[in-house]
C-alpha positions as CSV (number, residue, x, y, z in Angstrom):
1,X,-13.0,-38.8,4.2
2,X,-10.8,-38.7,7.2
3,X,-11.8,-37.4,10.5
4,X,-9.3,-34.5,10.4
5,X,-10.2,-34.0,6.8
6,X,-13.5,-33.9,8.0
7,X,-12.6,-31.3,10.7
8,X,-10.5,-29.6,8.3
9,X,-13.5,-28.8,6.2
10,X,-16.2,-27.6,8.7
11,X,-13.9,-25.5,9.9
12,X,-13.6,-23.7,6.5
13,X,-17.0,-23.9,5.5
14,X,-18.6,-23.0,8.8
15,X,-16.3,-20.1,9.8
16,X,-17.8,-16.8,10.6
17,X,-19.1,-14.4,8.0
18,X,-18.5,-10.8,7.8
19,X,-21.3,-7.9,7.0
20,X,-20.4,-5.6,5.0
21,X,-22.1,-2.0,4.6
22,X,-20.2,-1.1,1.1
23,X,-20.6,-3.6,-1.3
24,X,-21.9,-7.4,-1.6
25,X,-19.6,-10.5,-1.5
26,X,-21.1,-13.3,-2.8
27,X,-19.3,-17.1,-1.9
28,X,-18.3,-18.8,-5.1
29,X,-17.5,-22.0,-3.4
30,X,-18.0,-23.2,0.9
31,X,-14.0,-23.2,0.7
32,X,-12.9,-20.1,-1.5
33,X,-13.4,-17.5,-3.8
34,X,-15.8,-14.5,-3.3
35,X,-17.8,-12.1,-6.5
36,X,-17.8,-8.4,-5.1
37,X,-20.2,-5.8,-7.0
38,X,-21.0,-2.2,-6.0
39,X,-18.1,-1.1,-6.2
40,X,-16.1,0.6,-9.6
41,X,-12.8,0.1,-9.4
42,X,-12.4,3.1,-12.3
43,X,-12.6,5.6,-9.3
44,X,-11.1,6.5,-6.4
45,X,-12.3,4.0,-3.9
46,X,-13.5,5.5,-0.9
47,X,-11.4,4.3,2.7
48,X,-14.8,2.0,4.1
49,X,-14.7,0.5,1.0
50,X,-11.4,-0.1,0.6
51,X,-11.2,-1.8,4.6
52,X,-14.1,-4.2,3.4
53,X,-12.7,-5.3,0.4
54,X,-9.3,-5.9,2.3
55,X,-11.7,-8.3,4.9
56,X,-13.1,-10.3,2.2
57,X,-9.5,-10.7,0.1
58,X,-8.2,-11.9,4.2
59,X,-11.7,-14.1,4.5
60,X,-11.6,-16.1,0.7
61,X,-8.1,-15.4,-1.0
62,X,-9.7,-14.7,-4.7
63,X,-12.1,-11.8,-5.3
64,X,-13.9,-11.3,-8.3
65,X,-14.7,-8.1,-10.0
66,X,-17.2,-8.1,-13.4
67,X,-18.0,-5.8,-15.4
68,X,-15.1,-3.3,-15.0
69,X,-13.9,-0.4,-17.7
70,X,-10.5,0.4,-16.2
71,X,-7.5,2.2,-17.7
72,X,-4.0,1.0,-16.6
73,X,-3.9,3.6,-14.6
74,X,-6.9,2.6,-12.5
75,X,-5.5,-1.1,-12.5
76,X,-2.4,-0.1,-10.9
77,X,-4.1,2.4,-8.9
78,X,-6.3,-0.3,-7.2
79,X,-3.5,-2.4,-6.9
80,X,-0.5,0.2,-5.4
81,X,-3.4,0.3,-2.5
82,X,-2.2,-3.3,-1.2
83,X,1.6,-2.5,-1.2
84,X,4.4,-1.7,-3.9
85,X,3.8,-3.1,-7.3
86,X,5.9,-5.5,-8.5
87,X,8.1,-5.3,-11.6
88,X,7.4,-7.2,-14.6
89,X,10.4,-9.8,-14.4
90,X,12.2,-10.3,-16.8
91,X,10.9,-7.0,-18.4
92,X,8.9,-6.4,-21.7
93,X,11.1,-5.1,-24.2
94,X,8.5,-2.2,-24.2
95,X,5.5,-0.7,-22.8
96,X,4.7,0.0,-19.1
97,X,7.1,-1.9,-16.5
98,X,4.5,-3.1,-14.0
99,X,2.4,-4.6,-16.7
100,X,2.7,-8.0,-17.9
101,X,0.1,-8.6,-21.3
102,X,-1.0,-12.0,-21.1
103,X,-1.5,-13.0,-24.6
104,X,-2.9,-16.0,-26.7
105,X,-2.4,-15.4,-30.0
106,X,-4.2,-17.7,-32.3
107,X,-3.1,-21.2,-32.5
108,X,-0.8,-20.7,-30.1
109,X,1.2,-24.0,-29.1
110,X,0.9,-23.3,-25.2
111,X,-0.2,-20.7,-22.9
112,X,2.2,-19.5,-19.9
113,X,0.6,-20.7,-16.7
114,X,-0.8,-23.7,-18.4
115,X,-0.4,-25.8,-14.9
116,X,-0.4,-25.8,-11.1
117,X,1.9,-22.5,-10.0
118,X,2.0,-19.5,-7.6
119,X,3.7,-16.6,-9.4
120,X,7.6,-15.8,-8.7
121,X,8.3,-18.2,-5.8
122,X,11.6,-18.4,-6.9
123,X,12.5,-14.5,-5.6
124,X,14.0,-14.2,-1.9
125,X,10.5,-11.8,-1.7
126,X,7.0,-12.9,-3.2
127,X,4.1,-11.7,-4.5
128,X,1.9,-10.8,-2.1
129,X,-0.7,-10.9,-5.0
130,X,-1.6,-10.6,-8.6
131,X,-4.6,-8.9,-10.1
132,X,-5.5,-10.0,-13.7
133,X,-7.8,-7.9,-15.6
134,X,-9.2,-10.0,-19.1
135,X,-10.9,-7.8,-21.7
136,X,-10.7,-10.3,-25.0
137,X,-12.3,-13.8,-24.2
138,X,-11.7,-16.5,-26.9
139,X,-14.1,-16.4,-29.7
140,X,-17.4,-19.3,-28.6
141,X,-17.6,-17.0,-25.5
142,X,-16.2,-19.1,-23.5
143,X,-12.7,-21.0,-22.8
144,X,-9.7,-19.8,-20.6
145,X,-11.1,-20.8,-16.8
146,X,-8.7,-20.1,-14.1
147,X,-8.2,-22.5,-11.6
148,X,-7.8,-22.1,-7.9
149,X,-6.6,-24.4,-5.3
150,X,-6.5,-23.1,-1.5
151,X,-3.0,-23.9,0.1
152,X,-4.6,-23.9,3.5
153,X,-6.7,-26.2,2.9
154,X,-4.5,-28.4,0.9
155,X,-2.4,-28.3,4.4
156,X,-5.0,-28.5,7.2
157,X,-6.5,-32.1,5.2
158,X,-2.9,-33.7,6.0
159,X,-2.8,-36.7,8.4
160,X,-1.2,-35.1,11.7
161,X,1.6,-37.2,10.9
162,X,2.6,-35.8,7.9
163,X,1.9,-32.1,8.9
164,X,4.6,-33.2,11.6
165,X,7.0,-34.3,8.9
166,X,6.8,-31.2,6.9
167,X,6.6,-28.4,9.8
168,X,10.2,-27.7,10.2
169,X,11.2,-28.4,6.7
170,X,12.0,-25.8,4.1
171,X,12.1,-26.4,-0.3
172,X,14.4,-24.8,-3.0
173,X,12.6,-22.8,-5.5
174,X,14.9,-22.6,-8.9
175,X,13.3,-20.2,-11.7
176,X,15.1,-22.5,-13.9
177,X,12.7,-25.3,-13.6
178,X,10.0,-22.8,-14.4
179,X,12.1,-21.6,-17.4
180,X,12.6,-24.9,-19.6
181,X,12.0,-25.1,-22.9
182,X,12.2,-21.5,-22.7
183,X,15.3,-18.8,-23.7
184,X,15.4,-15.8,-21.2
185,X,16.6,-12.7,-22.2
186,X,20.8,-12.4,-22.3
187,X,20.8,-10.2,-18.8
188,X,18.3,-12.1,-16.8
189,X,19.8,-13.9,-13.9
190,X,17.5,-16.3,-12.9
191,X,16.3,-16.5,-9.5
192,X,16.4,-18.9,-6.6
193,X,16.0,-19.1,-3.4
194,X,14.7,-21.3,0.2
195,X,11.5,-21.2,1.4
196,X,10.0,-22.5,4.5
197,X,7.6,-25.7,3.2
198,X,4.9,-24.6,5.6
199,X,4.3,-21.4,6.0
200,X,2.5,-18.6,7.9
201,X,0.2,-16.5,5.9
202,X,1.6,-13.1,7.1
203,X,-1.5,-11.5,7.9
204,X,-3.9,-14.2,9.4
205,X,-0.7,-16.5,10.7
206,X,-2.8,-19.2,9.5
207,X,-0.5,-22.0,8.2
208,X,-0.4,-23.1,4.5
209,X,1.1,-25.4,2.1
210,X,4.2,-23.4,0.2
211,X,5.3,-25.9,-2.6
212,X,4.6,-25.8,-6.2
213,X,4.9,-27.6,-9.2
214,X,6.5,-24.7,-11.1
215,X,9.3,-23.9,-9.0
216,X,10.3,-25.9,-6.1
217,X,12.9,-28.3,-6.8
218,X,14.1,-29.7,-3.8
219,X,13.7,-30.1,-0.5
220,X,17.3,-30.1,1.0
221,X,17.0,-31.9,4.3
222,X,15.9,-35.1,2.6
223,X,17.8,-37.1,0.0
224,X,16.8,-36.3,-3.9
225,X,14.9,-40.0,-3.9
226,X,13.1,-39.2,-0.7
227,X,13.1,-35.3,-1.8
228,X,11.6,-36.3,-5.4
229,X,8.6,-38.7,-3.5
230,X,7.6,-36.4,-1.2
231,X,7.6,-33.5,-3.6
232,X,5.6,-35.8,-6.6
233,X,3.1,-36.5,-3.4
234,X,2.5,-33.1,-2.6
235,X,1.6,-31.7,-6.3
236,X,-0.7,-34.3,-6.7
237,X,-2.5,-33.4,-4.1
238,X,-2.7,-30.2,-5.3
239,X,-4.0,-31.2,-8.7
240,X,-5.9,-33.8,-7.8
241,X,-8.3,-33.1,-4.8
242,X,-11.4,-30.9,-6.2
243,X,-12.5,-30.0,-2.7
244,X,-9.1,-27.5,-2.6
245,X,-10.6,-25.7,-5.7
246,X,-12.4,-23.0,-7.2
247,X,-12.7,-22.5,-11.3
248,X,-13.5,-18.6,-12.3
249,X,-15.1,-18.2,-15.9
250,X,-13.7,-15.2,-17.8
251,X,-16.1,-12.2,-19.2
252,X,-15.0,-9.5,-20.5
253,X,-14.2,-6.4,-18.2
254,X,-13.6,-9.3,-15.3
255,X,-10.7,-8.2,-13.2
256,X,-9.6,-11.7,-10.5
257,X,-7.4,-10.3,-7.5
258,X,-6.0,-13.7,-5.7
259,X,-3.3,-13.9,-3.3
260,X,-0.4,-15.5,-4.1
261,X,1.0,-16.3,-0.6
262,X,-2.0,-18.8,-0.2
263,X,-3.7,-19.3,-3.4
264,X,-2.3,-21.5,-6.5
265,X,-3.8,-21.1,-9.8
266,X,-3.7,-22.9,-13.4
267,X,-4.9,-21.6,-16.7
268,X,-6.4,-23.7,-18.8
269,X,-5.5,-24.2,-22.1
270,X,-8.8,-24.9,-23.6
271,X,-9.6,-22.8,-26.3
272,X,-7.1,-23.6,-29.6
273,X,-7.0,-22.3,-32.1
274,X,-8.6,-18.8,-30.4
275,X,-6.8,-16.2,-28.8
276,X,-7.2,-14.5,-25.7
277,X,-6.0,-10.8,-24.2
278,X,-5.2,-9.6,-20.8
279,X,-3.2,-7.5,-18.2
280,X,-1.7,-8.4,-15.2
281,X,-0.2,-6.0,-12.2
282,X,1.2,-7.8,-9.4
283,X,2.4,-7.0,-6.2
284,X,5.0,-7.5,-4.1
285,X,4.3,-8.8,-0.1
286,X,7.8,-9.3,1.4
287,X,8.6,-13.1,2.3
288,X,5.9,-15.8,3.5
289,X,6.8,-16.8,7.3
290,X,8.1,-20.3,8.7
C-alpha cells in the first residue's frame, strides 16, 4: 500500500467517534457502515433521536436497522424527515408513487441493480438517499447481500497526481446506458445530464468520487479513447478494491438507509432460482457540488 493510501486509511479508521445518548451504533466495518438498535422506526421518532441518527448517517453513509415492522406509511414517514421524497421514475403502472417494489420473482433471469451503481445519476438533481426496507429473504435464509463501496475513500486512495487530473473535470451521465436491453415505458424521456467528476458531499464538503458504472458515459473534456481508459480505470477500482467496501446480509424486517451522494451499492444476484421482496423510498438531495 501506498503512503497516501496509507494516510488515506488512518484517517478513516481513526477519526473521532460520536456518543450517543438515544440509541447504539455499532461499526460494521473501520471504513463504513454502522447497525443502529433502540430505536422503532414504526413511531414517531422523537427530535434527540432523530439528530443522532442524522450524526451517524453524516459519520458512516449506510445505517442499518433490524428487526423493523413498518407500514409504508412509517417508511415514508422516516424518510420525508431527510427531505422531499423522490418519485418513482419512470412510475409503476399502479400502487403508491413514491414506492418502488423490488422484486425477484422465482427464476428470474437478472435482478435490477445487479452491478456497481448509485441510484438516478443521470437526473440534473440526485438522490440524496434511498432507504430499502426487505421483508421476503430468498428461501436457504440467506442470498441477496448488498454491497457497499465508500466514494470517499475510493477518492482520497488516489495518487496526488491523479486526484489532480480529475479535480476540475466533469462526466456525462445518460439514463440510456442504464436502460439497455431494457424497453421504457412510451412517455418516459430518458434523462441525462453533467456532473462534476469530483464532488463535494453537500453536507460534510468532504470530496468524493462521482462516476459510476451504470450511468456515466463520458467525460467530455478528454477524447472518447482517453474518455473510455480513464472511465474503465475508475470502475475498476470501484469493483475491485475490498478495502472501499462493506457487504450487508438481509433479514427479514431489515430496513438499510445509504446515501447515495457518497455511497455506491451492488446487489448480488446469488440466490436463483429463489425470489426475493422489498420496498424502496428514496429521496431527493438537490445536486452533488464541484
Amino acid at each position: 500500500m501506498e503512503s497516501y493510501e496509507r494516510a488515506a486509511l488512518e484517517a478513516v479508521t481513526t477519526r473521532p467517534v460520536h456518543d450517543y445518548r438515544t440509541l447504539a451504533v455499532e461499526r460494521i466495518t473501520p471504513v463504513m457502515g454502522a447497525e443502529v438498535s433502540g430505536v422503532d422506526l414504526s413511531q414517531e421518532i422523537p427530535d434527540e433521536q432523530m439528530e443522532e441518527i442524522r450524526t451517524a448517517f453524516r459519520d458512516h453513509h449506510v445505517l442499518v436497522f433490524r428487526d423493523q415492522t413498518i407500514t409504508a406509511a412509517d417508511h415514508k414517514r422516516f424518510a420525508s424527515a431527510f427531505g422531499e421524497l423522490r418519485a418513482v421514475n419512470p412510475p409503476p403502472p399502479e400502487g403508491d408513487p413514491y414506492i418502488l417494489e423490488i422484486r425477484t420473482p422465482s427464476a428470474a433471469a437478472n435482478v435490477a441493480g445487479n452491478g456497481w451503481h448509485a441510484d438516478g445519476t443521470a437526473d440534473a438533481e440526485p438522490s440524496l438517499g434511498s432507504m430499502l426496507y426487505i421483508t421476503e429473504v430468498p428461501e436457504p435464509g440467506c442470498g441477496g447481500d448488498t454491497l457497499f463501496a465508500n466514494m470517499h475513500l475510493a477518492y482520497e486512495m488516489l495518487s496526488p497526481a491523479m486526484r489532480s487530473l480529475l479535480d476540475p473535470l466533469t462526466a456525462v451521465h445518460d439514463g440510456a446506458q442504464a436502460l439497455a436491453g431494457y424497453t421504457p415505458p412510451a412517455d418516459y424521456v430518458i434523462p441525462k445530464s453533467e456532473h462534476p467528476l469530483v464532488a463535494r458531499h453537500p453536507e460534510t464538503d468532504r470530496k468524493l468520487l462521482y462516476v459510476n458504472k451504470a450511468y456515466t458515459s463520458r467525460i467530455p473534456q478528454l477524447s472518447e479513447q482517453e474518455s473510455r481508459a480513464l472511465l474503465d480505470m475508475l470502475f475498476d477500482t470501484i469493483a475491485r478494491r475490498p478495502v472501499l467496501h462493506l457487504r450487508v446480509r438481509w433479514t427479514p424486517g431489515t430496513l438499510v438507509f445509504w446515501d447515495n451522494r457518497c455511497v455506491q451499492h451492488h446487489a448480488i444476484y446469488d440466490y436463483y432460482p429463489y425470489s426475493r421482496y422489498g420496498q424502496r423510498v428514496a429521496i431527493n438531495g438537490g445536486p452533488v457540488k464541484g
